[in-house]
C-alpha positions in Angstrom: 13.2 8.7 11.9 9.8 8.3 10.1 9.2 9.7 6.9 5.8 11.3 6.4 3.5 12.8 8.4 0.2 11.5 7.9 -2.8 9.9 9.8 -1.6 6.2 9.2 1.4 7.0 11.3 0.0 7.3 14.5 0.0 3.6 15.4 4.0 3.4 14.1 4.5 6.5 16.5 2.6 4.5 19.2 4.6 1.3 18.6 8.0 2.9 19.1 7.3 4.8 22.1 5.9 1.7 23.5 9.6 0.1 23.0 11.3 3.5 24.6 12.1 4.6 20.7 12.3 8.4 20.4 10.9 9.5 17.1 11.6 12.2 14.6 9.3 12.8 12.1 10.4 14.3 8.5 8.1 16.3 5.9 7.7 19.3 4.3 4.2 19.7 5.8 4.7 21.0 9.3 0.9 21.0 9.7 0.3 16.9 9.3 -0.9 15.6 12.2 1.6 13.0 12.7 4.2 15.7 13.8 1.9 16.5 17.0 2.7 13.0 18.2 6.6 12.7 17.3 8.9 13.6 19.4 10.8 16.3 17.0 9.3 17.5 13.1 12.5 18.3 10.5 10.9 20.5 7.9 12.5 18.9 4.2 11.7 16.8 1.3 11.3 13.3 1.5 12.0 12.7 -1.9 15.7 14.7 -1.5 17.8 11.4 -0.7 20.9 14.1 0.6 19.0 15.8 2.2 17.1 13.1 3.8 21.1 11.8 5.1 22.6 14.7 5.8 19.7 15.4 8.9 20.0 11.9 9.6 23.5 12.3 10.7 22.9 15.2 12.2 20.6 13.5 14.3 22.2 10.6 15.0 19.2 8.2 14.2 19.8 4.6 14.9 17.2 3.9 12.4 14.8 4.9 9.5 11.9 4.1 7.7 8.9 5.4 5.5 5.8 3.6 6.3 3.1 3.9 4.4 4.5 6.8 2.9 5.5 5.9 -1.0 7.6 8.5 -1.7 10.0 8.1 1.2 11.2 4.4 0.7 13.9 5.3 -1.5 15.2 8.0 0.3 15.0 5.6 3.7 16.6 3.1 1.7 19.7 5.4 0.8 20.1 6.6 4.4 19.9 3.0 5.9 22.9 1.9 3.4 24.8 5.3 3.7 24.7 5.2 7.2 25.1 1.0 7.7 21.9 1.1 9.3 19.4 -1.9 9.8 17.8 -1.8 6.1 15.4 -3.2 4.2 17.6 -4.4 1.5 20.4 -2.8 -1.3 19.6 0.6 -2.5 19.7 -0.9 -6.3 17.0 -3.3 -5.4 14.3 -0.7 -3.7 14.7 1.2 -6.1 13.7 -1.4 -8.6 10.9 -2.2 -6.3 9.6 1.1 -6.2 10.0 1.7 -9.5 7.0 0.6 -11.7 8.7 0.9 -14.8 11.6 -0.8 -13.8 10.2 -3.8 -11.6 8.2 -4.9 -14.7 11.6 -4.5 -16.3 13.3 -6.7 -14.1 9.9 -9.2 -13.3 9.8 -9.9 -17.5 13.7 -10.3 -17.3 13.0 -13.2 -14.5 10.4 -15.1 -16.3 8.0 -13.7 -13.7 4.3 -13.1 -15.3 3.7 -9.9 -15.8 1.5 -7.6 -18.1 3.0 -6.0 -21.2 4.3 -2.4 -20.4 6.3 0.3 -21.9 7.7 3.1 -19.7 7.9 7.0 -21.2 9.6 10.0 -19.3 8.1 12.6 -22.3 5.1 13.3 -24.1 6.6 13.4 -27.3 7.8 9.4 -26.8 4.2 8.4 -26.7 3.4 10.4 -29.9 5.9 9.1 -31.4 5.2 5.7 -30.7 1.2 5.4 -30.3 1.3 2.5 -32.7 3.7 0.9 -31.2 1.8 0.9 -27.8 -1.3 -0.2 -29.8 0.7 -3.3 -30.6 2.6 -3.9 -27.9 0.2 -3.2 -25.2 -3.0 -3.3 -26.5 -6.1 -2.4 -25.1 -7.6 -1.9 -22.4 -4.5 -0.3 -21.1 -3.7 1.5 -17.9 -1.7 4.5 -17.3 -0.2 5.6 -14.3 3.4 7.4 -12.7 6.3 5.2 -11.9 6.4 6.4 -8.7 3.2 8.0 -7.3 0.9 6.0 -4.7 -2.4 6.2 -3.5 -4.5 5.0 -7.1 -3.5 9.2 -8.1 -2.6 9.2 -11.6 -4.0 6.1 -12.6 -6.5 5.9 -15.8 -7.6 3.3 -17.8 -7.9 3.5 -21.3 -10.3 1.6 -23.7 -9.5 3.5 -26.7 -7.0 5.5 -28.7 -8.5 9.2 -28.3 -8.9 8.3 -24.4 -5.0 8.4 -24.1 -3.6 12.1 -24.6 -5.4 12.5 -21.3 -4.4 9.5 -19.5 -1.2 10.5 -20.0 -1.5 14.2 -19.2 -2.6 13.0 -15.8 -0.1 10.9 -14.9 2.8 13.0 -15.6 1.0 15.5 -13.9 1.0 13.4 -10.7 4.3 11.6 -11.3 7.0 13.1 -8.9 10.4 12.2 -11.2 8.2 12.5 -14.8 7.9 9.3 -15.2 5.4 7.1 -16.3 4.1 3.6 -17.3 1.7 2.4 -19.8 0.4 -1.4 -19.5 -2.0 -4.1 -20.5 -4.7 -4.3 -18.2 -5.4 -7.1 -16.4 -8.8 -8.8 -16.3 -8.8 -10.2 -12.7 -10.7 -13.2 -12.0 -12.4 -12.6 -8.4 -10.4 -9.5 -6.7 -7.3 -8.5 -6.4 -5.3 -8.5 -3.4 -3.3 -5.5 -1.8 -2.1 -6.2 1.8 0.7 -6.7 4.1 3.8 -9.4 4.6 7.2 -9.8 7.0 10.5 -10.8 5.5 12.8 -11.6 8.2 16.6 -11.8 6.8 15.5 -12.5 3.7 12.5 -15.0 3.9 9.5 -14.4 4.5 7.7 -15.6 7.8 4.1 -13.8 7.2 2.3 -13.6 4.2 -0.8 -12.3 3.9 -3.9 -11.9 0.8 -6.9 -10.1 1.1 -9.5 -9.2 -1.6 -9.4 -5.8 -2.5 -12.5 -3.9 -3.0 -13.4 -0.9 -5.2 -16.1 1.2 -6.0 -17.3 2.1 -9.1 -19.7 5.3 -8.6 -16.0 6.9 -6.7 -14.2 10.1 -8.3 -11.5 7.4 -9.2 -13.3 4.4 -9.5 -9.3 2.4 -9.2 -9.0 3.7 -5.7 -9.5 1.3 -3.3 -12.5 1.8 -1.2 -12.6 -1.9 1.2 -10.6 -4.7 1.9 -11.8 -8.4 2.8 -9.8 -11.2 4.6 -9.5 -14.4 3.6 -8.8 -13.6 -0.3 -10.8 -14.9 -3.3 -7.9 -17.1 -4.9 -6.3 -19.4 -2.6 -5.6 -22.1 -4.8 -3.1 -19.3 -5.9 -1.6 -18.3 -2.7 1.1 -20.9 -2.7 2.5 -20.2 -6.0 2.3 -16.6 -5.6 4.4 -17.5 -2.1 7.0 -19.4 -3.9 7.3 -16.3 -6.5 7.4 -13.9 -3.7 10.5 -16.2 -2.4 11.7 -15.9 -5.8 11.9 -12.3 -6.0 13.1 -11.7 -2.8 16.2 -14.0 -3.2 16.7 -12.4 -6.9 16.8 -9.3 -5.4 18.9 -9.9 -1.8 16.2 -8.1 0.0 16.6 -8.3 4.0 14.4 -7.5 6.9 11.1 -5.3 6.0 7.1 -5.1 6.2 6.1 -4.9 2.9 2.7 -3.9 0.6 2.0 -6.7 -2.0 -0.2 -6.3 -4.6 -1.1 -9.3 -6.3 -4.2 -10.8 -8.4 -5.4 -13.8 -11.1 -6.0 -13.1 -14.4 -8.7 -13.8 -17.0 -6.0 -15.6 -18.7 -5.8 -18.2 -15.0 -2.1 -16.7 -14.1 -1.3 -15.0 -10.7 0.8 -12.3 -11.2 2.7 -10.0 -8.8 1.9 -5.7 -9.6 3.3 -4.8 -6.7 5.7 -5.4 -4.0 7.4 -2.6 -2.0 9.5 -2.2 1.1 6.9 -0.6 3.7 3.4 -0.7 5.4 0.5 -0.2 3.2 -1.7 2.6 3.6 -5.5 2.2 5.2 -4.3 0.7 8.0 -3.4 -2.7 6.6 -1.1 -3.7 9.6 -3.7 -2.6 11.9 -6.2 -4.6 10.3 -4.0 -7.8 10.4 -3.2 -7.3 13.7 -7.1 -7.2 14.4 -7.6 -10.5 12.2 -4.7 -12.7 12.8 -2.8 -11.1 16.0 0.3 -10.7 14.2 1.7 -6.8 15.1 3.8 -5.9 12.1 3.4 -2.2 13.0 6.0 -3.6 16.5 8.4 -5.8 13.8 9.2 -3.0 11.7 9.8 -0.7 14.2 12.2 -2.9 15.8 13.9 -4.4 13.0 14.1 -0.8 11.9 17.1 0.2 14.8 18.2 -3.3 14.8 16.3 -5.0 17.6 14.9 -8.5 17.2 11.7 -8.1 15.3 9.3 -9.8 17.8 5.8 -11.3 16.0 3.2 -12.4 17.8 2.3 -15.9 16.0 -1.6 -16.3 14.9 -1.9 -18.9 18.1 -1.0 -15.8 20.2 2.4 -16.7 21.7 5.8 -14.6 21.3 8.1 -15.6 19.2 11.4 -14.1 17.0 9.2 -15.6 13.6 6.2 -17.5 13.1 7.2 -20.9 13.0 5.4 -23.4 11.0 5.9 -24.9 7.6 4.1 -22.1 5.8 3.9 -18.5 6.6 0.4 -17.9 4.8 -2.0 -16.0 7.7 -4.6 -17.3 9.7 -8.0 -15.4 10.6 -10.5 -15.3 13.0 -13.4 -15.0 10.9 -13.3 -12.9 8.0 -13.0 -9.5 8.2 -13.8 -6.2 6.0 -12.3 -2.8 6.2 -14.6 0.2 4.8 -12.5 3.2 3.5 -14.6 6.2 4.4 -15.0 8.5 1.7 -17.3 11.3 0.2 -18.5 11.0 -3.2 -18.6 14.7 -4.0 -16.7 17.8 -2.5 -18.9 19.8 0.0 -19.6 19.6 3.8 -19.4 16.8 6.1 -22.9 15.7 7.6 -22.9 13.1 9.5 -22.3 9.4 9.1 -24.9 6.8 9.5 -24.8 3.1 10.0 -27.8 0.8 9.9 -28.9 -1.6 12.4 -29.3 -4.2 9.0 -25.8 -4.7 9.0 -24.6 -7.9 10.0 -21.6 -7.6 11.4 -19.5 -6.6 14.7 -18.7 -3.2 14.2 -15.1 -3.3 15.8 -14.1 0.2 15.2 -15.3 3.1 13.7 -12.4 5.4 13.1 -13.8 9.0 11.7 -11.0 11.5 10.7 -13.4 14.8 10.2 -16.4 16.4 12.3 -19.7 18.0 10.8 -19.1 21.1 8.8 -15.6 20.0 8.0 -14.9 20.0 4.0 -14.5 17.1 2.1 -13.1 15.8 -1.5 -14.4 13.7 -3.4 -12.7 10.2 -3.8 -10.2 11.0 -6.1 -7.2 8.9 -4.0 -6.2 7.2 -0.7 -5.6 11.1 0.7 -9.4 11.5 0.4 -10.5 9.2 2.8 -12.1 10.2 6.2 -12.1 7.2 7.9 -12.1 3.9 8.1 -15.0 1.0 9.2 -13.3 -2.3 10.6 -16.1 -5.1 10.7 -15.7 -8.7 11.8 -18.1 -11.3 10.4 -19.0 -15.2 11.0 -20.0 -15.6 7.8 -18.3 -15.4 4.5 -21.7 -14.8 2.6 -22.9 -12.2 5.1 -19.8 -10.3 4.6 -19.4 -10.7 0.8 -23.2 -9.1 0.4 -22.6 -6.0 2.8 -19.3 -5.5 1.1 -21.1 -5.3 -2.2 -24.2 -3.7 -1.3 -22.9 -0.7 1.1 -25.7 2.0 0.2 -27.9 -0.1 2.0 -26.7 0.0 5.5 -23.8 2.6 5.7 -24.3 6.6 4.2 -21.6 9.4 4.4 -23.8 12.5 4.4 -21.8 15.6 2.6 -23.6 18.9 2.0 
């Protein structure tokens, strides 16, 4: 059973009919496009753990997960343990994971860096306690749910008579009425949001990327490219042996999971994120592309207990990737361009110079002229996606940084 029913589906779909899986596909949205490629659509809430069982055991699944599908992990998790299904990890544990409020919680009880935060479930708590989050947080500040995904919610704040509307906005995207206020973090370089494998508890692919955002967007904090190799790698074996850390703190199991890590101003790496599925924009696809490691084919398998086959970076089948570290390695360096509009209106047309240096690999475009499109407000916005290969780590850094001059997304 997948939870969800969006676009970034379609390759998990393709992956477990390609292993003889039959899939049912769970939503509330009978018209996402993911259901016309299932094998069945169940019509109910993703974020209604009973619910989410009790169709379960009607149907009999062998297995469950919510890939790149935020609001689904928790309820996947919670079927998987119910029914003693292949899982991910304990319940307890992915729910601290998806919980932002309490995985800094349990990251500051650990002795893991991590920015000062304070979690509210009211309006009335933060007016109450404005100076204390002055004090305690401090400014900048960012506000977001505890449990939304996709950059919606998420505001930062420079200044005192900035928050009353921070905070109206996350609790107005927050699913459970939850949200989070904490310091924010001045990264040195980019941040990094991509995919890992843990394998019975350790980890045996571990992957950074720089993470790319434009400013001019609706929501300048929702990510609009990715880059591979990252920009700290003097970091990347720390933030490994952390990410052991956590994993073992935690009893976690056998899972893909999104990782969002970065380096601060302050010259620590900290870990923001980690939760139990595939990222969305078509992370795993793009590693797969980059390194030759199909994680979309792991989690599938591991998901109704079959051995999670990974193809190794050399290319070769094996059960894990085995060599002394489990940090990636790419062929070449590699950029993926989230397609987006920058105002609601009409899809035109989408144009890509000859100036660009790069292999365009694939160009996947979700809409046609004269569809509408939204403005860049969050990852549900996008209308494609650009995957480029370059030789050269100075060609790609400059096209990344300087789209308007060789790619235009024309909206009337």
């Amino acid at each position: 059973m997948l939870l969800g029913g969006i676009h970034y589906l379609l390759p998990v779909i393709k992956a477990a009919h390609e292993q003889g899986y039959y899939v049912i596909t769970a939503d509330y949205l009978p018209n996402n496009v993911a259901h016309q490629y299932s094998d069945e659509y169940v019509n109910l809430s993703i974020v209604d753990k009973d619910a989410v069982l009790r169709v379960a055991r009607e149907k009999q699944i062998d297995g469950i997960i919510s890939f790149g599908v935020d609001p689904g992990v928790v309820a996947a998790a919670y079927v998987q343990e119910q029914m003693g299904l292949p899982c991910m990890g304990p319940y307890e544990s992915v729910r601290i994971l998806q919980n932002k409020d309490l995985f800094r919680a349990f990251l500051t009880d650990n002795g893991f860096n991590t920015p000062a935060s304070m979690g509210f479930s009211s309006k009335a708590e933060i007016t109450n306690q404005k100076l204390q989050i002055t004090n305690i947080v401090g400014f900048p500040m960012i506000v977001k749910p505890t449990d939304s995904a996709g950059s919606k919610g998420v505001t930062k704040v420079e200044r005192i008579e900035e928050l009353e509307a921070a905070v109206d906005e996350a609790f107005d995207k927050s699913i459970s009425g939850h949200i989070i206020i904490e310091k924010f973090l001045e990264k040195v370089g980019c941040s990094s949001d991509t995919d890992s494998f843990l394998l019975n508890g350790k980890w045996t692919f571990i992957s950074f990327n720089a993470q790319r955002f434009d400013t001019n967007a609706a929501n300048p904090y929702t990510p609009a490219a990715y880059t591979w190799p990252s920009t700290f790698p003097e970091a990347e074996d720390y933030l490994q042996h952390e990410l052991q850390r956590l994993m073992d703190l935690l009893h976690m199991n056998t899972s893909v999971f999104n990782i969002e890590t970065r380096v601060a101003d302050d010259g620590k790496p900290y870990i923001m994120e980690c939760t139990p599925r595939g990222g969305g924009n078509r992370l795993c696809e793009m590693l797969r592309y980059a390194t030759g490691v199909d994680l979309i084919t792991a989690q599938v398998r591991a998901a109704v207990g079959d051995e999670p086959i990974i193809n190794s970076p050399k290319g070769d089948q094996s059960s894990i990737i085995n060599s002394q570290s489990p940090l990636a390695i790419y062929n070449g360096h590699w950029a993926e361009v989230i397609l987006h509009a920058d105002k609601d209106g009409v899809f035109g047309g989408l144009e890509i110079a000859d100036t660009l240096s790069a292999e365009v690999v694939e160009r996947d475009l979700w809409v046609k002229p004269g569809d509408r499109v939204e403005a860049f407000n969050g990852a549900n916005n996008a209308i494609g996606t650009l995957v480029l290969r370059f030789e050269d780590k100075d060609q790609m850094e400059y096209a990344v940084t300087h789209q308007s001059e060789w790619l235009k997304v024309i909206v009337k």
